[in-house]
C-alpha positions as CSV (number, residue, x, y, z in Angstrom):
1,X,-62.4,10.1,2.4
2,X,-61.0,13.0,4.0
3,X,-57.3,13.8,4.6
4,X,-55.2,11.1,6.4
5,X,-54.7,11.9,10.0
6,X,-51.2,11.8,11.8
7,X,-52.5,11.8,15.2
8,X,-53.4,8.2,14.1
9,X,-50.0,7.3,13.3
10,X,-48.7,8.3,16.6
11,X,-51.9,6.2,18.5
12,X,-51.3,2.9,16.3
13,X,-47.3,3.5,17.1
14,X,-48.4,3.6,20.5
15,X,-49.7,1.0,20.6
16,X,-47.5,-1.2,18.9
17,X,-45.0,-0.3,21.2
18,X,-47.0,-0.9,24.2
19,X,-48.2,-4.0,23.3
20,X,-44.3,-5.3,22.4
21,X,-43.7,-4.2,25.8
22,X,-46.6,-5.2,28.2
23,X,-47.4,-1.6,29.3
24,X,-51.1,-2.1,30.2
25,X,-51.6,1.4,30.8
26,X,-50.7,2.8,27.9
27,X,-52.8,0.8,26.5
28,X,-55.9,1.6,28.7
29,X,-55.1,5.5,27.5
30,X,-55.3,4.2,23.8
31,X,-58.1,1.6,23.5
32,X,-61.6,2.3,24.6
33,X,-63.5,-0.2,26.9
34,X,-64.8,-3.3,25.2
35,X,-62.1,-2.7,22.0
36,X,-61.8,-6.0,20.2
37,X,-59.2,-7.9,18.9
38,X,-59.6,-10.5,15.7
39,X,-57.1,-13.0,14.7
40,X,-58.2,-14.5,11.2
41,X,-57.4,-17.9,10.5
42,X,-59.1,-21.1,11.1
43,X,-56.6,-22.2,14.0
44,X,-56.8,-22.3,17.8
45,X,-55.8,-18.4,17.9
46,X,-58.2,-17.5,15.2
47,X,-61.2,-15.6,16.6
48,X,-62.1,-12.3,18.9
49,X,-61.0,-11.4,21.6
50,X,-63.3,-8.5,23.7
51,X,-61.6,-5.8,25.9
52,X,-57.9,-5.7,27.8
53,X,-57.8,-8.6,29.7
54,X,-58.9,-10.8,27.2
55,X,-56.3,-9.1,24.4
56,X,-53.5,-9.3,27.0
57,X,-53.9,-13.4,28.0
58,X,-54.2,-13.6,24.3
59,X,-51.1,-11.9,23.4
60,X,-49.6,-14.0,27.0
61,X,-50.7,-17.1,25.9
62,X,-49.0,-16.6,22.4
63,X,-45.8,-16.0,23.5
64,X,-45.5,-19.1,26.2
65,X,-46.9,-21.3,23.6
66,X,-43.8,-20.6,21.1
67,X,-40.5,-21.2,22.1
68,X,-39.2,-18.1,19.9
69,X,-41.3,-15.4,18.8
70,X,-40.2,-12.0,17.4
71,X,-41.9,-8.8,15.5
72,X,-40.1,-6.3,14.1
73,X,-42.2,-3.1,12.6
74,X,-42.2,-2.3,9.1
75,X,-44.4,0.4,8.2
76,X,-47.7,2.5,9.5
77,X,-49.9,3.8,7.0
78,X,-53.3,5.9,7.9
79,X,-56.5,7.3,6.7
80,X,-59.0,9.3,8.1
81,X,-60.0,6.8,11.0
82,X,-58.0,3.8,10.3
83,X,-54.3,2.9,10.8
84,X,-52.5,-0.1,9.1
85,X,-49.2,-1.0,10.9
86,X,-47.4,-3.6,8.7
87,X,-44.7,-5.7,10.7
88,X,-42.3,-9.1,10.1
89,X,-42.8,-12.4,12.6
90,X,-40.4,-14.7,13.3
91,X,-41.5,-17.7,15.5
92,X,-40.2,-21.3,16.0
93,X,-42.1,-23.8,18.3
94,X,-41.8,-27.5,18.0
95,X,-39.5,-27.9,15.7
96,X,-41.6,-25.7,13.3
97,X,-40.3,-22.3,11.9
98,X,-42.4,-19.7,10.9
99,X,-41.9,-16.4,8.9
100,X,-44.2,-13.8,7.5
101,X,-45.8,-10.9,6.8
102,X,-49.0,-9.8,9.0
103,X,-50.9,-6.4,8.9
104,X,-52.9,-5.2,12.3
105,X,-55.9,-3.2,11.0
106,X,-56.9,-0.5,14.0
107,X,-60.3,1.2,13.7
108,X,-60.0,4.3,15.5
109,X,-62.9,6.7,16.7
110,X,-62.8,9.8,19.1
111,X,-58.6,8.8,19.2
112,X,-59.1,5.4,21.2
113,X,-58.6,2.1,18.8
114,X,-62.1,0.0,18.9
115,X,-60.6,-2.4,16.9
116,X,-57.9,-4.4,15.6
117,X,-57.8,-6.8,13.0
118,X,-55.0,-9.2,12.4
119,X,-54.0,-10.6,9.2
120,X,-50.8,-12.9,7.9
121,X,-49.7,-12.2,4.9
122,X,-49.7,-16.4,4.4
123,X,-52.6,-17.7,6.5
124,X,-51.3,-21.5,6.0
125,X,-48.3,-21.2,7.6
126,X,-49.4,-19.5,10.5
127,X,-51.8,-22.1,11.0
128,X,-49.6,-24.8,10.5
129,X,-47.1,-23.3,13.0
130,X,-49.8,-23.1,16.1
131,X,-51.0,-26.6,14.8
């Protein structure tokens, strides 16, 4: 592994910020075509989602299906070609509350993210919140 890049941390903050604010272009400057988006889990958001408009309905659809739902950035870690941003959710839908830990995994070559790659902290509860 070679030294940790901080051009990464700015492309992963970037993002993050982008996406918490809808700014589509931004995003088009940081992803390249086709990147794709996985959401681990076994529920109805679980899966892959392949290039923007797919990753934007996505991210649309999650936030009309919850009647609260807030992020809050926590940390950004990096590597040589990979940036870790570590953030808080708080959600509440249906009565249901949920809080936890998730980590977006970017894969990043020639300083355009391919790939994201999100994972709660508790898996169960996220599922049983979208349930």
């Amino acid at each position: 592994m070679d030294r940790p890049d901080p051009a990464l941390t700015q492309i992963a903050l970037e993002a993050w910020q982008a996406a918490a604010r809808g700014d589509r272009e931004t995003l088009e400057r940081l992803c390249a075509p086709g990147m794709v988006w996985e959401a681990s889990g076994r529920g109805r958001w679980a899966g892959a989602r392949k290039g923007l408009d797919e990753v934007f309905a996505y991210l649309a659809a999650l936030g009309e299906a919850s009647d609260e739902f807030f992020s809050e950035l926590q940390d950004v870690l990096v590597s040589d070609r990979r940036a870790a941003v570590l953030f808080h959710v708080s959600g509440r839908r249906e009565g249901k509350a949920l809080e936890t830990d998730f980590i977006l995994l970017f894969d990043i070559e020639g300083g355009r993210i391919t790939r994201i790659h999100s994972v709660p902290r508790d898996q169960l509860a996220v599922d049983e919140f979208w349930a």
